[in-house]
C-alpha positions as CSV (number, residue, x, y, z in Angstrom):
1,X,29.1,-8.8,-188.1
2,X,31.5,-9.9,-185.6
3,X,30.2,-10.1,-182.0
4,X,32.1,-8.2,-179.6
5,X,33.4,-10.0,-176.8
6,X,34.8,-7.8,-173.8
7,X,38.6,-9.6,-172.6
8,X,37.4,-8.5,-169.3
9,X,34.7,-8.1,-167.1
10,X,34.3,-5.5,-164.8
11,X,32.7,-6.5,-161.4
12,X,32.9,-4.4,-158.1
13,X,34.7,-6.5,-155.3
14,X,31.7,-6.6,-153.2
15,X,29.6,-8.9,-155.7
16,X,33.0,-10.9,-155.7
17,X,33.2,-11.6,-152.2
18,X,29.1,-12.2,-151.9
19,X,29.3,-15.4,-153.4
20,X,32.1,-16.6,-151.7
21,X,30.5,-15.5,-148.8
22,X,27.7,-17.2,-149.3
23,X,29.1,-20.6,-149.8
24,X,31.1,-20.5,-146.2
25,X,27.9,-19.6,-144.5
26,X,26.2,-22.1,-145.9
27,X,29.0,-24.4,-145.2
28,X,29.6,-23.4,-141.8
29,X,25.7,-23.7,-140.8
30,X,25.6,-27.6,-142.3
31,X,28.8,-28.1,-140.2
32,X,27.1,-26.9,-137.3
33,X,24.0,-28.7,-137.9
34,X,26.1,-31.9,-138.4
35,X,28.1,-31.0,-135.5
36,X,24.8,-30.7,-133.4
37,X,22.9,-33.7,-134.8
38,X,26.1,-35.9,-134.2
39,X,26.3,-34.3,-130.7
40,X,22.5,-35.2,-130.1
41,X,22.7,-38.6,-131.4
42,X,25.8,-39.4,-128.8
43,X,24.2,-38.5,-126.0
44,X,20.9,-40.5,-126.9
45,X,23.3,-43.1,-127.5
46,X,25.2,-43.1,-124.4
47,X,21.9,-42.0,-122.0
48,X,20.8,-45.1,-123.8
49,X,23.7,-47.4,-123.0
50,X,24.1,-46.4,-119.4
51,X,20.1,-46.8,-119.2
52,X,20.8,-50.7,-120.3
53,X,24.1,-51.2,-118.6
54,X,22.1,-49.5,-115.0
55,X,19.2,-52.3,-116.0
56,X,21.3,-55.1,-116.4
57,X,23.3,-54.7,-113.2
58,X,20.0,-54.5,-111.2
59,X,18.6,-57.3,-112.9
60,X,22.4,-59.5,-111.7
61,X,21.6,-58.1,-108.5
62,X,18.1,-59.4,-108.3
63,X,19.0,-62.5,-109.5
64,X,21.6,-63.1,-106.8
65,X,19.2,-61.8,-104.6
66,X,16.5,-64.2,-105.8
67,X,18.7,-67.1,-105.6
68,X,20.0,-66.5,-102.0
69,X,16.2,-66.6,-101.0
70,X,15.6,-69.9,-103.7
71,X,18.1,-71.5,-101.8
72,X,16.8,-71.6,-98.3
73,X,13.7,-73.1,-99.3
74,X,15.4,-76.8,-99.7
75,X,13.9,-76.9,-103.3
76,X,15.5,-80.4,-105.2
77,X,13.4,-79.8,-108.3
78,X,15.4,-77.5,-110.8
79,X,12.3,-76.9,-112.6
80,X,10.5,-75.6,-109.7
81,X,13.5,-74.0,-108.0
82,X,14.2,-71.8,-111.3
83,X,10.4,-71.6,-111.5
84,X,10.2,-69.9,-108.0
85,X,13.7,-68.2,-108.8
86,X,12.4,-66.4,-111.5
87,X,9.0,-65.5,-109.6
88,X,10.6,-63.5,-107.2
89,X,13.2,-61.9,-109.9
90,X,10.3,-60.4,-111.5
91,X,8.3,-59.7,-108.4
92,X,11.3,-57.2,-107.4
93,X,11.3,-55.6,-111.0
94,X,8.0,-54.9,-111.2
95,X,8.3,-53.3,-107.7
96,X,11.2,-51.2,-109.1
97,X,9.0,-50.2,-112.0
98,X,6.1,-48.9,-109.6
99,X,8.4,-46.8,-107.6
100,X,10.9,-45.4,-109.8
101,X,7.2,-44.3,-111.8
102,X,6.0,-42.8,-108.9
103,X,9.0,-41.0,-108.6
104,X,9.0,-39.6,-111.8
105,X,5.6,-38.5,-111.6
106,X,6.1,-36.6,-108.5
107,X,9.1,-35.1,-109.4
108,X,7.5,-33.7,-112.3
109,X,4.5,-32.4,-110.2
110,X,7.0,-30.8,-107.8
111,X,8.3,-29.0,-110.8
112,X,5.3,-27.5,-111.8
113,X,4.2,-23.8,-111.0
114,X,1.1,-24.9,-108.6
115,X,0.1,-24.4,-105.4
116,X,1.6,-26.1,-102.5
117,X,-2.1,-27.1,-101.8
118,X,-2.4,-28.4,-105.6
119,X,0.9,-30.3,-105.3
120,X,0.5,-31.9,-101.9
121,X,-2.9,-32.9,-103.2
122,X,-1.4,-34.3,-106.6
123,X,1.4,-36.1,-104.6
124,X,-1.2,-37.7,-102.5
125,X,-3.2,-38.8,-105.2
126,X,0.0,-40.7,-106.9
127,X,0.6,-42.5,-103.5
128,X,-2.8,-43.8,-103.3
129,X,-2.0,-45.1,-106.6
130,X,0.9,-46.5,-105.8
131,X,0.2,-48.6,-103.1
132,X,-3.0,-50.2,-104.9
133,X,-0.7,-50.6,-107.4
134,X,1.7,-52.4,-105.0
135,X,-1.3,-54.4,-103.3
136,X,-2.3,-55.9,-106.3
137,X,1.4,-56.8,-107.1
138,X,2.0,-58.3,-103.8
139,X,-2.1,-60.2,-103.8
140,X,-0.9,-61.5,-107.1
141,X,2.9,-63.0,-105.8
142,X,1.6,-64.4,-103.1
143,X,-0.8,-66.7,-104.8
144,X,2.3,-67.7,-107.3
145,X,4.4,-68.5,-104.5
146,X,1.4,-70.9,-102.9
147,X,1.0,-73.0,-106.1
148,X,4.4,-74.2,-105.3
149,X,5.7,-74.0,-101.8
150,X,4.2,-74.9,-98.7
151,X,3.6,-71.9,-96.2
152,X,6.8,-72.8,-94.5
153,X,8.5,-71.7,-97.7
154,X,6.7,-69.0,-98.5
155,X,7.3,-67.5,-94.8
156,X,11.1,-68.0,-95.8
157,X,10.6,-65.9,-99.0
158,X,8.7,-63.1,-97.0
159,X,12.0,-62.9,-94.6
160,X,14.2,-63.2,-97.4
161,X,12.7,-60.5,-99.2
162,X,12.9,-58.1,-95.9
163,X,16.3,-59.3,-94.4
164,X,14.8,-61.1,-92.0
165,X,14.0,-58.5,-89.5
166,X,10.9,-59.9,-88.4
167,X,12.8,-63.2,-86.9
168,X,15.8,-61.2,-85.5
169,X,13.3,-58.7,-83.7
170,X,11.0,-61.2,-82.8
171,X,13.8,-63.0,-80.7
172,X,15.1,-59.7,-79.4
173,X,11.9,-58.8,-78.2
174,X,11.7,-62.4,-76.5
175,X,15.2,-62.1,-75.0
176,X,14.8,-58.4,-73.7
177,X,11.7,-58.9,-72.3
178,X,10.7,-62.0,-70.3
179,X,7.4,-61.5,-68.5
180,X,5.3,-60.6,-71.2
181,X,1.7,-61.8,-71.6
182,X,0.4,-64.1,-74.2
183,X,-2.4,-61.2,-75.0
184,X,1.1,-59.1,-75.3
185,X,2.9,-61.4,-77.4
186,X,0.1,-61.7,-79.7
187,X,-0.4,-58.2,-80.3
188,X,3.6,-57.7,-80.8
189,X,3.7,-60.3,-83.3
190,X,0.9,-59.6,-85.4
191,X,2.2,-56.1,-85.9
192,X,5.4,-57.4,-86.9
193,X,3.8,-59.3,-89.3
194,X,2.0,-56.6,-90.7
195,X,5.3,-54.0,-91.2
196,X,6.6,-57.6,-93.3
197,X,3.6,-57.6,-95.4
198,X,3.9,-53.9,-96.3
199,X,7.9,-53.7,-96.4
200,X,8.0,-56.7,-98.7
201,X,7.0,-54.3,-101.4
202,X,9.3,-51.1,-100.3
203,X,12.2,-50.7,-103.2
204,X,15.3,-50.0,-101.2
205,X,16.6,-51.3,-97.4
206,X,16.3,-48.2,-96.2
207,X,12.0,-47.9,-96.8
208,X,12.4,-52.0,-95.2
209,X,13.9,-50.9,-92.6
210,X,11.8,-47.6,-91.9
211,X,8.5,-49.7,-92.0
212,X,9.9,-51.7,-89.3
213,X,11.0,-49.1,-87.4
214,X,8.1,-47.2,-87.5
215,X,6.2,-50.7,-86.4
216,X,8.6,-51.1,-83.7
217,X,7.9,-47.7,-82.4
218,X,4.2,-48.7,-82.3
219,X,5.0,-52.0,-80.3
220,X,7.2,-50.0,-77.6
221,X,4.6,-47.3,-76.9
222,X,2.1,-50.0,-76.1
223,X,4.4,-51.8,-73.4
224,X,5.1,-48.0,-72.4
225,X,1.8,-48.5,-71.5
226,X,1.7,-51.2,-70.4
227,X,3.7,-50.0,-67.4
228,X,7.4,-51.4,-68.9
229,X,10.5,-49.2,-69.0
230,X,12.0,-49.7,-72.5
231,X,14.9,-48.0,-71.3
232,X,15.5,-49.9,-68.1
233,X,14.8,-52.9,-70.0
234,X,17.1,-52.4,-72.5
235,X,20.0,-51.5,-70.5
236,X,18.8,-54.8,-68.5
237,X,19.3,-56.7,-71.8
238,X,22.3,-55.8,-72.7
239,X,24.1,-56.2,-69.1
240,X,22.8,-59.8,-69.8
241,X,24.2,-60.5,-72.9
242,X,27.7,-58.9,-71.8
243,X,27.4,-61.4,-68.8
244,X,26.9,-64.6,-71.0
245,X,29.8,-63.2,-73.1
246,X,32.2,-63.1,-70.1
247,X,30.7,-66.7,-68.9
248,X,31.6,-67.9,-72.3
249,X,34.9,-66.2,-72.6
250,X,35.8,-68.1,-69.2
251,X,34.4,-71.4,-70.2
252,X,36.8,-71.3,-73.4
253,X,39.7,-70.2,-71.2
254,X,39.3,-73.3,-69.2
């Protein structure tokens, strides 16, 4: 018996197109996924490379930075001056880790849904953990630096590392007013000493500066008090200095 074979077979359209159908969508969702996945791994990619091209221009900055310090120390050992060179270096970017952590961490706190209570509480907690942090960092530098350099040197680091305000302030002070007391002097000083000591370990010039500023604040209230107009004195100073100006100009005119 012969088998019969049909010469055609009839299908409806529909059932034609479903398989066709079928194989675009699938196509089309792979493509997308591709699309996606390749989209995803760019931008890891390039957050990635901008992450290590943003570290290693900090990292050229602290190095300069390290070695403008480095060099006023009068170091002639090249051992010890990349020894202390490299000291500082990491000093500042283990400081930069601490803040840009606690940064982080607030900002995240911030962006929670809590109370203003709960995140002025949180936020407090994080800078009490950030400055011990910073303490221990700048208890632990400090005895690095003294294995090495005498205190001379290591007073020139602290400077270094806060664009010498301290010295530039200090002589201001001393210029602007003249009749201070030793007790005065003293009391000035130390507190000067003590905004170095904390701005040392501030990540940007602008949080060096501020502790200054709010330590200079602190030193002109007490000679406020201490019966001395700042203002008077001030305007005082600086009709001085114009005066030696004009003497000098006329001196080199001679």
């Amino acid at each position: 018996m012969k088998r019969f074979i049909p010469d055609t077979i009839n299908v409806h359209p529909a059932d034609k197109a479903k398989p066709v159908a079928s194989f675009f969508s699938a196509a089309l969702l792979n493509t997308k996924i591709i699309i996606t996945a390749a989209a995803l791994l760019y931008s890891l990619n390039s957050c990635a490379q901008q992450n290590i091209t943003a570290d290693t221009a900090y990292q050229k900055v602290i190095a300069e930075r390290s070695a403008k310090i480095v060099q006023t120390l009068d170091i002639t050992d090249a051992v010890k001056y990349k020894k202390i060179q490299h000291i500082i270096a990491h000093q500042y970017l283990q400081l930069n880790e601490v803040h840009d952590g606690s940064k982080a961490i607030i900002t995240s706190v911030k962006a929670k849904q809590l109370s203003k209570e709960e995140i002025n509480e949180a936020v407090k907690k994080e800078n009490e953990k950030k400055y011990e942090q910073l303490k221990q960092l700048h208890t632990q530098f400090i005895a690095l630096l003294k294995n090495d350099l005498t205190a001379q040197q290591v007073e020139k680091v602290k400077d270094g590392m806060t664009y010498r305000i301290l010295p530039v302030t200090w002589t201001a002070y001393m210029d602007m007013l003249q009749h201070l007391t030793a007790e005065q002097k003293e009391k000035m000083y130390n507190w000067l000493l003590e905004a170095r000591e904390l701005a040392m370990d501030e990540g940007s010039s602008e949080a060096k500066h501020a502790v200054f500023g709010k330590y200079k604040g602190r030193i002109n209230n007490y000679l406020s008090a201490a019966g001395y107009d700042m203002k008077k004195e001030g305007e005082d100073w600086a009709k001085r200095i114009q005066a030696a100006k004009e003497t000098k100009q006329t001196q080199t005119n001679l």
